[in-house]
C-alpha positions as protocol buffer text, in pm:
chain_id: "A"
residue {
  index: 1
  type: UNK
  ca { x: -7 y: -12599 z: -674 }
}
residue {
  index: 2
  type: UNK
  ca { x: -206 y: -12415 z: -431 }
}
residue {
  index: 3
  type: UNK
  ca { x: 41 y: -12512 z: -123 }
}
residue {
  index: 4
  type: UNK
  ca { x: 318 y: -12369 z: -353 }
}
residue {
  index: 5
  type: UNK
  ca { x: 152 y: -12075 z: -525 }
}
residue {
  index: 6
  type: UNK
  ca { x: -123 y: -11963 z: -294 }
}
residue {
  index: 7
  type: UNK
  ca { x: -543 y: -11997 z: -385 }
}
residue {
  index: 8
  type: UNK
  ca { x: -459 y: -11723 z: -643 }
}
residue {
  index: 9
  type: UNK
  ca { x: -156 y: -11761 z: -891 }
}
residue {
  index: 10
  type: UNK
  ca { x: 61 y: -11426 z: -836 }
}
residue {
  index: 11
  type: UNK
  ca { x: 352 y: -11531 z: -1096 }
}
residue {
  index: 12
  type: UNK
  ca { x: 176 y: -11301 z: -1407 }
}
residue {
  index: 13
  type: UNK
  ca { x: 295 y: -11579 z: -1695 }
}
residue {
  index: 14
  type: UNK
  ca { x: 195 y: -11875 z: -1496 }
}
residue {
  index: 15
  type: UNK
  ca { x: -141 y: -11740 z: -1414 }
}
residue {
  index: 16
  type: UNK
  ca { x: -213 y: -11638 z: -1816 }
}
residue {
  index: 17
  type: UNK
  ca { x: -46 y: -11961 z: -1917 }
}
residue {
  index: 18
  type: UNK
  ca { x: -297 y: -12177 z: -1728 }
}
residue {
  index: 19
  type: UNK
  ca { x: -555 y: -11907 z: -1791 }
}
residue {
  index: 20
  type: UNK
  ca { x: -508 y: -11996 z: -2160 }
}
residue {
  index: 21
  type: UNK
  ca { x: -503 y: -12363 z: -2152 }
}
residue {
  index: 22
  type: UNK
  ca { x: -820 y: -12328 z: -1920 }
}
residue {
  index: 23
  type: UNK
  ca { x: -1009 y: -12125 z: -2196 }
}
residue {
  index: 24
  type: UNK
  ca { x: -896 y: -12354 z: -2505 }
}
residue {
  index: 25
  type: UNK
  ca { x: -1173 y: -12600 z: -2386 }
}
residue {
  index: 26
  type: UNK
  ca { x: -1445 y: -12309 z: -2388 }
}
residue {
  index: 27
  type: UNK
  ca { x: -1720 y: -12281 z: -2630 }
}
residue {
  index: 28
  type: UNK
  ca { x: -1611 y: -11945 z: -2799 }
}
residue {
  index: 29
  type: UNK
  ca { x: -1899 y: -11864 z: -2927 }
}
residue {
  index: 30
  type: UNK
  ca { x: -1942 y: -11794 z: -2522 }
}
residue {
  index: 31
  type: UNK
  ca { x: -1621 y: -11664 z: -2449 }
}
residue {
  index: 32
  type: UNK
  ca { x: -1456 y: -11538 z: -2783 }
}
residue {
  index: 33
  type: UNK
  ca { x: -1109 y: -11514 z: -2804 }
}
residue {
  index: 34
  type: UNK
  ca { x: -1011 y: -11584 z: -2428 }
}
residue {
  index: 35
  type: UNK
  ca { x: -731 y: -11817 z: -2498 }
}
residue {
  index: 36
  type: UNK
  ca { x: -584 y: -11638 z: -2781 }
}
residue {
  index: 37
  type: UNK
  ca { x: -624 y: -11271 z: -2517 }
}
residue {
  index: 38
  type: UNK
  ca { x: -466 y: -11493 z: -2241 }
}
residue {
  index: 39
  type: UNK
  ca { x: -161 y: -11669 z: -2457 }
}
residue {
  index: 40
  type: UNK
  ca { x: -112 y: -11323 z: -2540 }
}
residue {
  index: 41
  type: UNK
  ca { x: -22 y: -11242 z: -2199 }
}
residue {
  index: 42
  type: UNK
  ca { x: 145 y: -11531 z: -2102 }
}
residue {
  index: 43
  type: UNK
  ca { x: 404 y: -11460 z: -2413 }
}
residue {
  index: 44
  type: UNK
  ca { x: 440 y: -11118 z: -2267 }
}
residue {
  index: 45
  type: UNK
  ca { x: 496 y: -11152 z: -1903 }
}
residue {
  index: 46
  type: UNK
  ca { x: 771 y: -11474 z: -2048 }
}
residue {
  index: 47
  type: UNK
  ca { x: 900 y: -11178 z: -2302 }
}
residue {
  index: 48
  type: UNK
  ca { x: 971 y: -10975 z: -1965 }
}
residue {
  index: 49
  type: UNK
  ca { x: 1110 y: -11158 z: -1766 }
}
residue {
  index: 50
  type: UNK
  ca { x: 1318 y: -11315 z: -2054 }
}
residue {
  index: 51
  type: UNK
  ca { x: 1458 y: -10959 z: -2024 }
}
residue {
  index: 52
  type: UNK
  ca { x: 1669 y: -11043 z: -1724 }
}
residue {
  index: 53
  type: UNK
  ca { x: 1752 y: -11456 z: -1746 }
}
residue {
  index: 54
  type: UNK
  ca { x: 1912 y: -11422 z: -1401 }
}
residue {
  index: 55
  type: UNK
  ca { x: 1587 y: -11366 z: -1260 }
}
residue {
  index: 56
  type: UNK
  ca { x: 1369 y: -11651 z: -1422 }
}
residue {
  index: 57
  type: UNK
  ca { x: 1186 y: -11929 z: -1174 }
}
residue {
  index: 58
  type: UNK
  ca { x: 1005 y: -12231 z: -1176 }
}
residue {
  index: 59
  type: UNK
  ca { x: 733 y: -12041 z: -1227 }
}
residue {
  index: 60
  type: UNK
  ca { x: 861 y: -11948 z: -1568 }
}
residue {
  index: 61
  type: UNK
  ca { x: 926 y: -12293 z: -1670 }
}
residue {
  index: 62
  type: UNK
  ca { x: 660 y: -12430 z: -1553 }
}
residue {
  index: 63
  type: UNK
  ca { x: 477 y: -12139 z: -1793 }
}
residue {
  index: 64
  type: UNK
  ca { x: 668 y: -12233 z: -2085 }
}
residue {
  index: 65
  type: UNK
  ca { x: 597 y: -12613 z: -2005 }
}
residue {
  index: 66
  type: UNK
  ca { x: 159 y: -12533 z: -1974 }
}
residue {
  index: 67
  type: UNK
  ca { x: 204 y: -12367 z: -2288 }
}
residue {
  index: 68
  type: UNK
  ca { x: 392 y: -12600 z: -2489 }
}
residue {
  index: 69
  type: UNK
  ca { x: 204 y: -12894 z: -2302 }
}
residue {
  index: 70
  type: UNK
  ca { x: -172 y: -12698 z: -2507 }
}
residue {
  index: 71
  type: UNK
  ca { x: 14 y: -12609 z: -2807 }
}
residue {
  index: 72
  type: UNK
  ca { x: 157 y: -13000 z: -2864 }
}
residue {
  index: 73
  type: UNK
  ca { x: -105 y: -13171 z: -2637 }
}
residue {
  index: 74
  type: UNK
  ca { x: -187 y: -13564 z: -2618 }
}
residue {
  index: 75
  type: UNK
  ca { x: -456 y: -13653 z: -2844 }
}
residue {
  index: 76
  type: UNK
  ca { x: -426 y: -13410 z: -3111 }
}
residue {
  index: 77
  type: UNK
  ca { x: -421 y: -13441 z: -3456 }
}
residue {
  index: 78
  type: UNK
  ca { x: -176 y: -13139 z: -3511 }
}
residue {
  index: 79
  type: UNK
  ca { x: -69 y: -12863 z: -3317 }
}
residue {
  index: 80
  type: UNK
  ca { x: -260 y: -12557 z: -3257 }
}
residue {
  index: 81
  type: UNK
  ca { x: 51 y: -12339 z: -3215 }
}
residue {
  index: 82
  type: UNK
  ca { x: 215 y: -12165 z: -3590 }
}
residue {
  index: 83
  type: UNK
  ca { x: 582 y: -12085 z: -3644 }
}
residue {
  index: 84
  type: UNK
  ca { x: 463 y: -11673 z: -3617 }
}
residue {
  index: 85
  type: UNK
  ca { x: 352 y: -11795 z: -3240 }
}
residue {
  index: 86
  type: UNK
  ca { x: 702 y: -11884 z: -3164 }
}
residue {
  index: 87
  type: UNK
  ca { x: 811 y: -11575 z: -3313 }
}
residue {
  index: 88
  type: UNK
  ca { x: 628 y: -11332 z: -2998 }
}
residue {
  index: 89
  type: UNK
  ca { x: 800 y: -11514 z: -2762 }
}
């Protein structure tokens, strides 16, 4: 990813996406409600630039895929992700 999308992730939904999935594995007693703040954002940037289809990447996709990917992941027992998620995106 890092040949693609540099050492830091510019593309704002990508970054929060993976930001997201990254923090669902965090104690959060530690770190509170990090994934919730950063699925948040993800849905937002993807809101944006939903705005103006014409202008959506793979970067976008590839967002839409990391978040799906946590909310439906392999292994679980049920998905993490509620019908009012669906509806801020």
């Amino acid at each position: 990813m890092a040949a693609v999308y540099g050492p830091a992730i510019s593309h704002t939904a990508l970054r929060h996406a993976l930001l997201a999935t990254a923090a669902e594995s965090l104690p959060q007693s530690l770190f509170g409600n990090k994934f919730e703040d950063e699925k948040l954002k993800a849905y937002q940037a993807l809101r944006v630039r939903l705005n103006d289809p014409s202008k959506l990447t793979e970067g976008d996709v590839f967002a839409s895929y990391v978040l799906a990917y946590s909310a439906f992941g392999i292994g679980r027992s049920s998905p993490q992700y509620t019908p009012k998620d669906a509806e801020q995106c």
